[in-house]
N, C-alpha and C positions, 0 to 999 in steps of 0.2 A: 316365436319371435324371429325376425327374420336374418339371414345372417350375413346384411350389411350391420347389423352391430355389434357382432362378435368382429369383425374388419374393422369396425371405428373403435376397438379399443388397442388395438396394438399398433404403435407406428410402422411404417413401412418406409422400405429405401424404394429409390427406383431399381428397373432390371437393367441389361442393359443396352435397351434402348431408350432408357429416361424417362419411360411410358409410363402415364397414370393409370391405376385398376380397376378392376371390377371388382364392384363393392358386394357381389356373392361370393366370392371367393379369399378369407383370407388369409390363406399363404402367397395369394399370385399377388401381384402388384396393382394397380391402373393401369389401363393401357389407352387410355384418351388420346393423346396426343405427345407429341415426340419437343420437350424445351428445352433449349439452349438455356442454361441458366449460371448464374455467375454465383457461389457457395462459398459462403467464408469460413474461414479453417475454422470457425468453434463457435456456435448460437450461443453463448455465452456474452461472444463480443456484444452481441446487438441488444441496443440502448432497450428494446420495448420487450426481453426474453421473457423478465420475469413476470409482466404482464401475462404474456403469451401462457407461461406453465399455469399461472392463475385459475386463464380461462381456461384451458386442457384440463385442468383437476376439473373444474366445474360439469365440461362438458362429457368425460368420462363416465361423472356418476351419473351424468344424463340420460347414458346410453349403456346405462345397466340393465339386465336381460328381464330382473325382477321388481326394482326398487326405482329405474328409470323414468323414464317420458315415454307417454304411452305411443310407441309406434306400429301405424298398420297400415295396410294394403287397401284403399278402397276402392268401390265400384262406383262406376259414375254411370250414365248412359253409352254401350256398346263399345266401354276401355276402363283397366282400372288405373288407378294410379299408387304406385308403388314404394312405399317405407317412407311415408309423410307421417306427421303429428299437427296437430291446430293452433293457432298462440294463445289460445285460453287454456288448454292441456299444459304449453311450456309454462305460463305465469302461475298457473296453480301449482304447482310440480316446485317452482322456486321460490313462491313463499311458502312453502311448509316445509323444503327441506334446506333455505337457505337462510341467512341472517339479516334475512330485509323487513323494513318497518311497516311497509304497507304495498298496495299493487303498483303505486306509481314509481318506486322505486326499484322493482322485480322488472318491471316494462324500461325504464332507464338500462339496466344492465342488461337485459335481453338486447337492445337499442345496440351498445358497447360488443358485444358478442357477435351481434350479424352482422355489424359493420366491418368487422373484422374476417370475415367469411365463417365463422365455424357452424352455424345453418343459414338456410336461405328461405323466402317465398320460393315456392317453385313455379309464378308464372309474372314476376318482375321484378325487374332489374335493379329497382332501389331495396337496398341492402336493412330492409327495417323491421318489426316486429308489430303487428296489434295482437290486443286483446279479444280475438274475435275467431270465427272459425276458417279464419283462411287457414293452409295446409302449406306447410314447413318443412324440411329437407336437412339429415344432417349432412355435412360435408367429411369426406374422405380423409382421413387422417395425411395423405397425403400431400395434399392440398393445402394443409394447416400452416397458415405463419412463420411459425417456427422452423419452418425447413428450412428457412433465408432464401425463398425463390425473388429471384430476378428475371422475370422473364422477360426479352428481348421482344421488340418492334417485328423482328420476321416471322417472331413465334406466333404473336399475332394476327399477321398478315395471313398464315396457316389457317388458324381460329375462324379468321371470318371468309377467307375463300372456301373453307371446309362448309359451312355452313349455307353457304350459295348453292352450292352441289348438292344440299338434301333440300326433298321437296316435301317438306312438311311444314304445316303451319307454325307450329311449335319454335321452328329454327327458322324463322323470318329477321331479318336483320334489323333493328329499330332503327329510326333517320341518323342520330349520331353514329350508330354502327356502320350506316353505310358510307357517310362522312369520313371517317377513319378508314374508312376500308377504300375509298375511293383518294385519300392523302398518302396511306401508306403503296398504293401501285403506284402513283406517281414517285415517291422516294425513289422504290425501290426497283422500277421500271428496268435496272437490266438485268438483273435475278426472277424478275417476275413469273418467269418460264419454272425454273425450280421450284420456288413457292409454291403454284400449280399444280405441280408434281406431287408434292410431299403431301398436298392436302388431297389428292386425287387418291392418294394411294392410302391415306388414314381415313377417307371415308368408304373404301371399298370393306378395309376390319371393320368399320363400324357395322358398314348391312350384314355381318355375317351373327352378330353378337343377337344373343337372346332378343326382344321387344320390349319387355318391362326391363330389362338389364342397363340397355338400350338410353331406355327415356331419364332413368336414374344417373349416366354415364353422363350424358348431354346436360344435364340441370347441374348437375355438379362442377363439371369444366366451362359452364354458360359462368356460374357464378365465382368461380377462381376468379376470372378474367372482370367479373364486377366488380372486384376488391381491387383488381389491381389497374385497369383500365374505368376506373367509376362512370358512371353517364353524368351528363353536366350537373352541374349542381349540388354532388356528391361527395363527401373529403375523401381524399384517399389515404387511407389509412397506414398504408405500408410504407408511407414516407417516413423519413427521420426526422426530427428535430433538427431548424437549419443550423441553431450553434451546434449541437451533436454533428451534425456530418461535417460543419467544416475543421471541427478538431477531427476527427476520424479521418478527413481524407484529404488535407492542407499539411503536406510534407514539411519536416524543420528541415531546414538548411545550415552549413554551419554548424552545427551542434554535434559536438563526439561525445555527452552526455545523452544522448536519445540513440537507442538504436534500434534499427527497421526490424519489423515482424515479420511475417512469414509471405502477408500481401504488399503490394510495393504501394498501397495506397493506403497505408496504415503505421501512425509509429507508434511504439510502446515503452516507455522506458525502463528504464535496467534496474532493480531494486538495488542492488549491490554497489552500483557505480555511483545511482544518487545519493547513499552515505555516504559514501567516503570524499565526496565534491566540496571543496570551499564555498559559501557562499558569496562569498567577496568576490573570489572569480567569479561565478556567475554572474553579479550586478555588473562587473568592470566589462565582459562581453556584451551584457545586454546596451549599456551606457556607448559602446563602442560603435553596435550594430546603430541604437539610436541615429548617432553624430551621422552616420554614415547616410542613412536616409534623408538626413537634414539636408545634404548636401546634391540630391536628388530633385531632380524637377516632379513636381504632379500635374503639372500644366503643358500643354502644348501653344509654344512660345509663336509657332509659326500660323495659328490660328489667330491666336491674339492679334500678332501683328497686323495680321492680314483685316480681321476689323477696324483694327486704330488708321490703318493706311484710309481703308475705306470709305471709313467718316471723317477725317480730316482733306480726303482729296474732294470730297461732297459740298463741305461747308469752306474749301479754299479759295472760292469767289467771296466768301464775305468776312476773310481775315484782312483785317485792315497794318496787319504789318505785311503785307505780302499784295495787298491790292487799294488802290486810292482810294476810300470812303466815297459814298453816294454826298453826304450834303457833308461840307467840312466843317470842322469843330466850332461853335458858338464862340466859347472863350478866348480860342486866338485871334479867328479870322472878323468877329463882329458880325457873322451870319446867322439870322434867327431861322431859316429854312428848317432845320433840322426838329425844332421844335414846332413849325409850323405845316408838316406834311402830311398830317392827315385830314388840314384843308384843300391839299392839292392831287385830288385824287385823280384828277385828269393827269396829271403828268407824273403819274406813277413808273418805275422805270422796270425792266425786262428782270432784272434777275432779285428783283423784289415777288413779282410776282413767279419766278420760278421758285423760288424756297415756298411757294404754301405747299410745292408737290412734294413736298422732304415727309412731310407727316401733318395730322389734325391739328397737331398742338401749336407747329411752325403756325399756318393758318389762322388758328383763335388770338394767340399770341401779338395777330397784325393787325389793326385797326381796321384798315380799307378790306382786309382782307374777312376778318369776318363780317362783317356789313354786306361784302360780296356772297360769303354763303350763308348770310341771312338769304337775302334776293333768293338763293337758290333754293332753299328748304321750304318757303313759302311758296315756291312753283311748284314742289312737290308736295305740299300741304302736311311736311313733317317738320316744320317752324318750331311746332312747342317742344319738341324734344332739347334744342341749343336751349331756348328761354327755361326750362326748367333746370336746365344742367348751370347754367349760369347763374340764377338767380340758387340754386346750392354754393355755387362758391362765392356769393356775396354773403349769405346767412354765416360762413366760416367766421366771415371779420367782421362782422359786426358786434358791437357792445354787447356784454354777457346781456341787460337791460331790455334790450330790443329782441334777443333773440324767440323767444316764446313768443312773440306776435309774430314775427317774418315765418315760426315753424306753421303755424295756423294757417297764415296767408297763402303758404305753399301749398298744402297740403286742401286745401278747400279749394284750390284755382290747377293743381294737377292733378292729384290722386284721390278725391275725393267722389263717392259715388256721382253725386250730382257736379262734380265738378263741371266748372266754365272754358278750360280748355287742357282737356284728360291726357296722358299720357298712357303711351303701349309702353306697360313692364308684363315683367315673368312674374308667374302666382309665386314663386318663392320669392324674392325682392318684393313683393308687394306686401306677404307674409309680416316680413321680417320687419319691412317700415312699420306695417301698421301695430305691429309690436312694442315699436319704439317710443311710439305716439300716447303711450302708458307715463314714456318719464322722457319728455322731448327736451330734446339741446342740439347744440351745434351740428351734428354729427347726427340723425335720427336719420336722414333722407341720404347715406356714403353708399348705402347696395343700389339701391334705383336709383343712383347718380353714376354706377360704374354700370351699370346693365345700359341705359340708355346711351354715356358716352360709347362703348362697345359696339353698340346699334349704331351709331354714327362714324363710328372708323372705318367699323367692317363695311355697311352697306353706303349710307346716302356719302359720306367723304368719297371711297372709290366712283362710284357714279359721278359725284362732282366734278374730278379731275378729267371721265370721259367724256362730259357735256361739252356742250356746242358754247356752254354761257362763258364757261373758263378757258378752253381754247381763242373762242374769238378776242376774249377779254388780254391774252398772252398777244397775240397777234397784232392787235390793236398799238399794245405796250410798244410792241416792236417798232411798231410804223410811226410813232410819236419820238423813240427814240433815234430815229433813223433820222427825219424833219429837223429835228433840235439841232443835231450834230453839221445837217447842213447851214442851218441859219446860224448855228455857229461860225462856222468854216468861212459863208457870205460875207457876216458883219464882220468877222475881223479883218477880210481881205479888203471891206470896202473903207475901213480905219487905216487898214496899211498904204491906201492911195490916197486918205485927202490927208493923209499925212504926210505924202509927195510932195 
C-alpha cells in the first residue's frame, strides 16, 4: 500500500512556512504552496465541525491499509498514475461496510463527501462521484475542512500564476480560471510583482519534487482550491449558513451581558453572568433600544424630496391652483368647450400636447392623443398591439354575462393560431394565456396585456415621441397657438376703437 495513506491518517499542522505536504511522507508536512489563512481559536466554534468529524471517521476507515478502498498505482500508456481508486471500488466499499439502503444512496453520500474536497476526480474540476471507472484521489489530511482554512484572494492569485509557469497539459487553466486569474491581476495590479515572485519561487520546489509525487501534489492543491473557489455552477460548500454567520459575526452593542471572545468578530456569552440577570432588565433594555430605533430615519428624506419636487415641478403647468385652466369651468362660466374638446382637435393647444411626452399612460389617457398614436402604430403596422391591449381593458368592465363571449372574441381575432389580426407575445405569456383559456374570466388575457403594453413603452412610445409625425404635430400646436393669441390681441384692439 502506498504510503500517502499512512499520511491520510494522522492530521497534520502546517511547518513553518504554512506549506502543504508530501503525501509520501508522513511525518513532513505538504509543501504545495505557502496560505495566508485566517484560523479560529477552536474548530469547535464552526457551525459544519461535527459534519466535518462525521465525514473524517468515514474517510479514515477508507484509507485503512487492510480493510480500506482499494488504492493503486496504474499504468496507462508511457506514465502511471499514482494512488487513485475507481468510483465503483468507493460505492462498493460503502455499501458493505456502511449503513446505506441501496447504491443510490452510497453515490448521494460519496456526492456529500467530494463536494466537500476529502477525494476528487483526478482530471475535473466538478467536485462529484460516478459509479463507473473513472479514477479518484484522496485528499491530504491537510487540506481537510476542518482545519478552518480561509484562504485569501492573493493566495489564489499564487495558485493560478503558479500554474501559468508549468508547461504541462495537465496544469492548463480552464476559461473561468483564466477569468479569475485575469480579475484578480487587475485587483491586485500593484502587488502584482510579489505575487510573481512567490509563485516563481514555489514552482521552482515544485520541479525539484519526485514526478509521480509531483502529479499527486498538484491534483491535491488543484482540488483544495475547487472546494473553495468552485467553477460556475458549483456550491461552495465552505460557506456558512447566512443566519449562522450573521449571529457569528454581527457585534452586540450596548450589552455588558455579552462578552467578546478571543476573535473581535465573535461574541459569546458569559454563563455565569446570564444567571444571575434579571429578566425584566433585559426586556426594559430591549424596549428601550426598540423606542430608540423608532426614532431613527430608514429613509433618505433628501431623495424623496428630490422626487416629489421633481414631479410636481413636471406636472405644474397643469395645476390649475397655480396656473389658469385651458377651457374654464362649465358650471360657473356657461362654457361647454371643456366638454366639447375632443371635437376640436384642430385647435388643440401646446402643452396639451406636451404632457403625452410625460409617459404612455398621460398619452392613452388623451382622446386626440391616442387617435394620434393610433395614426402612428398603423404607419408602422404594429396597430394591433393598442387594439388588443384595449379591447383587454374593456373585457375588465364589462358585465360578468358578456364576459366569456368578449374572452372568445379576443382570443380568436389576437392569439389565436389562425387568428385575423395576431399579435407578437413571448412563448411564456402565450403559455400562460392559453392556460387560462381552461377556465376563462375577466382577467385570462393580464400577462399578454402586460408583455405587449411593455413592448409599447419600451419600443413604438419612445420612437413616437422621436418621429417627424409628433414633432411636426407639437409645432403645428404652436403656430395655431401663436395666431389665436394674435387675433385675440386684433379683435379686442379693434372693439377698443369702435368703442371710441
Amino acid at each position: 500500500m502506498n504510503s500517502e495513506k499512512s499520511a491520510g491518517r494522522h492530521k497534520q499542522e502546517p511547518s513553518n512556512g504554512g506549506c502543504a505536504g508530501s503525501s509520501t511522507d508522513a511525518n513532513s508536512p505538504p509543501a504545495v504552496t505557502v496560505l495566508t489563512v485566517h484560523q479560529f481559536p477552536s474548530t469547535d466554534e464552526s457551525p459544519n465541525h461535527l459534519v466535518y468529524r462525521k465525514m473524517e471517521y468515514i474517510v479514515e476507515k477508507m484509507q485503512d491499509e487492510t480493510s480500506g478502498v482499494p488504492v493503486r498505482t496504474v499504468k496507462s500508456f508511457m506514465s502511471k498514475i499514482p494512488s487513485v481508486f475507481t468510483g465503483s471500488d468507493l460505492i462498493m466499499w460503502m455499501i458493505k461496510n456502511l449503513d446505506v439502503e441501496d447504491q443510490n444512496e452510497a453515490l448521494h453520500l460519496a456526492h456529500l463527501m467530494a463536494a466537500h474536497g476529502y477525494f476528487f476526480p483526478i482530471d475535473d474540476h466538478m467536485l462529484t462521484v460516478k459509479n463507473d471507472n473513472t479514477f479518484y484521489r484522496f485528499q491530504t489530511p491537510y487540506f481537510w475542512p476542518s482545519n478552518c482554512w480561509e484562504p485569501e484572494n492573493t493566495d489564489y492569485a499564487v495558485y493560478l500564476c503558479k500554474r501559468t509557469m508549468q508547461n504541462k497539459t495537465r496544469l492548463e487553466l480552464a476559461d473561468y480560471e483564466a477569468e479569475n486569474l485575469a480579475r484578480l491581476q487587475k485587483m491586485f495590479s500593484r502587488k502584482w510583482e510579489f505575487i510573481f515572485m512567490q509563485a516563481e519561487a514555489q514552482s521552482k520546489v515544485d520541479k525539484k519534487r519526485d514526478k509521480l509525487e509531483r502529479k499527486v501534489l498538484d491534483s491535491q492543491e488543484r482540488a483544495f482550491w475547487d472546494v473553495h473557489r468552485p467553477m460556475p455552477g458549483c456550491v461552495n460548500t465552505t460557506e456558512i449558513d447566512i443566519k449562522k454567520a450573521c449571529r457569528m459575526n454581527k457585534p452586540v452593542r450596548n450589552n455588558k451581558y455579552l462578552q467578546p471572545s478571543i476573535t473581535a468578530t465573535r461574541i459569546s456569552p458569559s454563563t455565569s453572568e446570564l444567571e444571575t440577570v434579571n429578566p425584566i432588565d433585559i426586556i426594559k433594555k430591549q424596549i428601550s433600544l426598540l423606542e430608540s430605533r423608532l426614532e431613527r430615519r430608514n429613509i433618505k428624506v433628501s431623495k424623496v424630496a428630490e422626487a416629489c419636487i421633481a414631479f410636481f415641478e413636471q406636472y405644474l403647468e397643469y395645476d390649475y391652483f397655480f396656473v389658469a385652466p385651458e377651457y374654464a369651468n362649465p358650471w360657473i362660466s356657461d362654457n361647454p368647450e371643456l366638454w366639447e374638446q375632443e371635437k376640436q382637435a384642430k385647435d388643440i393647444s401646446v402643452r396639451r400636447v406636451k404632457r403625452w411626452a410625460f409617459s404612455l399612460k398621460e398619452l392613452l389617457q388623451d382622446y386626440i392623443g391616442r387617435e394620434h398614436f393610433i395614426k402612428f402604430l398603423d404607419k408602422e403596422f404594429s396597430g394591433e398591439n393598442l387594439k388588443f391591449w384595449e379591447a383587454v381593458q374593456e373585457l375588465k368592465a364589462l358585465p360578468q354575462s358578456e364576459v366569456q363571449d368578449k374572452v372568445d372574441e379576443i382570443w380568436l381575432e389576437f392569439l389565436a393560431p389562425d387568428a385575423s389580426c395576431p399579435i407578437n407575445v413571448d412563448s411564456h405569456s402565450y403559455e400562460i394565456t392559453k392556460k387560462n383559456m381552461d377556465s376563462p374570466d375577466r382577467w385570462s388575457f393580464d400577462a399578454a396585456a402586460a408583455h405587449v403594453y411593455h413592448l409599447m413603452k419600451s419600443d413604438s412610445y419612445t420612437r413616437y415621441l422621436r418621429s417627424e409625425m409628433y414633432k411636426d404635430f407639437l409645432n403645428g400646436s404652436k403656430k395655431k397657438t401663436s395666431v389665436k393669441g394674435i387675433r385675440s390681441i386684433v379683435s379686442f384692439s379693434a372693439r377698443k376703437e369702435t368703442a371710441t
